[in-house]
C-alpha positions, -999 to 999 in steps of 0.1 A, spaced: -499 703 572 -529 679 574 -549 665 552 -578 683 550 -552 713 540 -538 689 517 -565 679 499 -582 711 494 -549 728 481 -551 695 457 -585 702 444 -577 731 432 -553 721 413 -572 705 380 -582 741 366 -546 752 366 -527 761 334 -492 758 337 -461 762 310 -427 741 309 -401 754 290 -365 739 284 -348 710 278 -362 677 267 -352 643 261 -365 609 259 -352 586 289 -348 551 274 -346 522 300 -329 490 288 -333 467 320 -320 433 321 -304 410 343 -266 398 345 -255 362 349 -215 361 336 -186 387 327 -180 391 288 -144 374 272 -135 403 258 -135 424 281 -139 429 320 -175 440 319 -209 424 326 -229 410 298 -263 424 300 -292 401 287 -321 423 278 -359 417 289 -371 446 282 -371 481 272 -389 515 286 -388 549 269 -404 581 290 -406 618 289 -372 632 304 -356 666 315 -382 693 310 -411 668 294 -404 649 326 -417 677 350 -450 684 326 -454 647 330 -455 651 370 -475 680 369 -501 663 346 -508 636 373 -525 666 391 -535 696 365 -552 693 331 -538 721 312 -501 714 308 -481 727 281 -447 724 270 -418 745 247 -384 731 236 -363 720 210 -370 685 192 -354 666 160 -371 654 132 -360 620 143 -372 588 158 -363 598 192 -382 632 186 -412 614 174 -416 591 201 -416 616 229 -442 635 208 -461 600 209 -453 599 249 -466 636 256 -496 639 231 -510 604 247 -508 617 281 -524 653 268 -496 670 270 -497 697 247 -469 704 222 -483 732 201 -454 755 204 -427 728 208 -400 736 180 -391 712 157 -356 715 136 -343 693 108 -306 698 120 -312 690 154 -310 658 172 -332 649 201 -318 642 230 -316 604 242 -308 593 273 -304 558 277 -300 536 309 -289 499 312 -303 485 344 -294 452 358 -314 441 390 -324 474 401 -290 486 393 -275 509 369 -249 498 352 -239 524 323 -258 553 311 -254 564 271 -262 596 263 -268 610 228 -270 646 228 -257 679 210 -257 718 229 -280 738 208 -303 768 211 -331 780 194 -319 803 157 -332 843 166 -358 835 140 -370 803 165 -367 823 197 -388 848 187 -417 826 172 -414 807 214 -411 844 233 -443 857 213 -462 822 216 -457 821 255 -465 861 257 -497 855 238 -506 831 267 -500 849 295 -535 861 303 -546 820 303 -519 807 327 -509 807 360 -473 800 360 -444 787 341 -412 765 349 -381 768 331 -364 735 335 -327 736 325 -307 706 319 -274 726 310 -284 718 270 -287 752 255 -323 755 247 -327 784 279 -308 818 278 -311 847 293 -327 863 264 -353 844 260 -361 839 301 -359 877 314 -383 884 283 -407 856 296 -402 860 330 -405 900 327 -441 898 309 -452 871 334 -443 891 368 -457 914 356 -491 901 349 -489 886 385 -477 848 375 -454 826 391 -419 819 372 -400 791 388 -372 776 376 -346 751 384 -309 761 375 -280 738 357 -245 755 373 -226 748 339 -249 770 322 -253 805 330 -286 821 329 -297 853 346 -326 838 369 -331 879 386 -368 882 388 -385 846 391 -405 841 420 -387 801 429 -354 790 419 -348 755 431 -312 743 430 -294 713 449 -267 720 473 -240 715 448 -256 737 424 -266 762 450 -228 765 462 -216 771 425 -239 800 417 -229 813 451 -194 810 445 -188 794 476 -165 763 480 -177 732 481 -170 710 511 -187 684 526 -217 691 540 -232 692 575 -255 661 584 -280 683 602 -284 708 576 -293 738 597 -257 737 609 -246 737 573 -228 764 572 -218 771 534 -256 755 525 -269 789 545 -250 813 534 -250 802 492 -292 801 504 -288 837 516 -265 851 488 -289 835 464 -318 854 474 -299 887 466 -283 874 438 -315 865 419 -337 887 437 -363 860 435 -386 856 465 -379 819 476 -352 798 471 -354 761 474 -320 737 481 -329 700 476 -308 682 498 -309 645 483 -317 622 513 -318 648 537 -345 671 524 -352 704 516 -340 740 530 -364 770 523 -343 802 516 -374 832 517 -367 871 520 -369 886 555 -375 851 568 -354 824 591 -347 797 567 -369 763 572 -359 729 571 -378 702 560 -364 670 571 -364 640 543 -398 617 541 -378 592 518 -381 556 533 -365 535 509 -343 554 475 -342 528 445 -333 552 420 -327 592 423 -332 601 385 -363 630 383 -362 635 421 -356 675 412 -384 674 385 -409 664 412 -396 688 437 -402 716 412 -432 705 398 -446 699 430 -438 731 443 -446 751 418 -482 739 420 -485 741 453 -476 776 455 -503 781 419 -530 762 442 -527 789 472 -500 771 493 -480 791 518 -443 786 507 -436 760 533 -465 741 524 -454 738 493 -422 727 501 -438 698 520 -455 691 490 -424 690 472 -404 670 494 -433 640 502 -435 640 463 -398 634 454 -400 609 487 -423 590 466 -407 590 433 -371 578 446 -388 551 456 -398 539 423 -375 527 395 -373 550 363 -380 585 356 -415 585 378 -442 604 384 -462 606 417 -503 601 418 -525 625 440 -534 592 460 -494 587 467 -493 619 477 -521 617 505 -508 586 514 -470 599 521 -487 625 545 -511 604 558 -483 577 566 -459 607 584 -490 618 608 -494 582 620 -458 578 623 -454 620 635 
């Protein structure tokens, strides 16, 4: 795609309204560095210099999607806690809106905390409990997002495997939306079943792809298009969810576009250097979800997806990619192309 494609696909792209629903969490960062192992045990001491806290899970993909579109809002479940607070702190300063976010007393919020140590991780803690909404809770979140139909253009369910999504409260969503000619996208957690039959994108890794499909999982092929079990869970999938694109993140070696009636497309890797993989699938969903909600052709926006995630792996932290990052990663591949 050039740029001139590029850029006015991205100027469409401030008007949009677009929905996240699912799973969030705050991502807590403790970086420090290491000089000596502890006496009490054979592990490094960490001395802290500082700390970092940031949207995660499903705040984390409104937070890409805000670098580029003004009208983001976001659903799911928080605590009436510290951690709960200060992701409502994180999203209301970056205009995020959190309206219809539910908030429960017995509920704690999700924290996700990572100790790093010269650009590596050494432990991640994670403080979490499996919950979904009460009836009383998923019905007040199904009417709120039906009532906003008419004003948006498409909505991401974003599952992290915690229990906020069913498949209750997504066909009902998801139902109401196709039909009023939105996009649904949604990126699947293979421990936790939904029924994703209907959405227009689901994007899952290889891994995850392969256990929806029910297919083994073996190694796979380093040239992708000769990944045999990667195109046949791609092709299953597409029945399986009768959902018009399906998009396999491949880690460092890209994407693979699963469409109906179509050969599947590859879309080699644009990563040049991977410092840290955590929110790599947010991106790719956020990106191409707005792609497609801009007026891309589904490859396009796959592009968009995969020079997007290139960027953000290269960054330390759950990060987000800038319009001008995103130019520049295609701009870079032409020269190099």
């Amino acid at each position: 795609m050039n740029l001139n494609r590029l850029e006015q696909l991205l100027d469409r792209a401030p008007s949009k309204r677009i929905t996240v629903i699912g799973d969030l969490m705050l991502d807590e960062f403790v970086w420090g560095k290491v000089g000596r192992i502890s006496p009490e045990a054979p592990v490094p001491v960490v001395e802290v210099t500082g700390e970092s806290f940031y949207p995660g899970g499903a705040a984390n993909v409104a937070r890409n999607l805000r670098e580029f579109v003004d009208h983001i809002a976001i659903i799911g479940l928080l605590g009436k806690d510290r951690s709960g607070q200060q992701l409502q702190d994180l999203l209301a300063g970056q205009k995020i809106n959190i309206s219809n976010t539910v908030e429960d007393e017995s509920f704690r919020t999700i924290l996700k905390t990572r100790i790093i140590a010269r650009h590596q991780q050494v432990v991640r803690v994670d403080r979490e409990q499996f919950t979904g909404p009460s009836p009383q809770q998923l019905q007040q979140i199904v009417a709120a997002v039906q009532k906003n139909i008419p004003e948006i253009d498409a909505i991401i369910f974003e599952d992290y495997g915690k229990g906020f999504l069913s498949t209750k409260m997504v066909s009902q969503i998801a139902d109401d939306a196709r039909s009023a000619g939105k996009i649904v996208a949604a990126d699947p957690n293979p421990r936790h079943l939904v029924d994703w039959r209907g959405v227009t994108v689901v994007k899952p890794n290889r891994v995850e792809a392969l256990l929806a499909a029910s297919i083994p999982g073996r190694d796979p092929d380093t040239v992708p298009p000769h990944d045999v079990d990667l195109m046949r869970a791609g092709e299953a999938l597409l029945k399986q969810w009768e959902t018009k694109y399906v998009l396999v993140t491949l880690g460092e070696h890209g994407m693979m576009l699963f469409q109906q009636n179509e050969t599947p497309h590859y879309i080699p890797t644009k990563a040049r250097q991977v410092f840290d993989v955590s929110g790599a699938g947010d991106t790719a969903i956020a990106l191409f979800t707005l792609g497609l909600v801009c007026g891309a052709t589904p490859i396009e926006a796959a592009e968009i997806a995969n020079h997007g995630s290139a960027v953000v792996v290269s960054k330390l932290g759950t990060a987000t990619v800038t319009r001008d990052e995103l130019i520049a990663s295609f701009r870079q591949d032409s020269e190099h192309g």
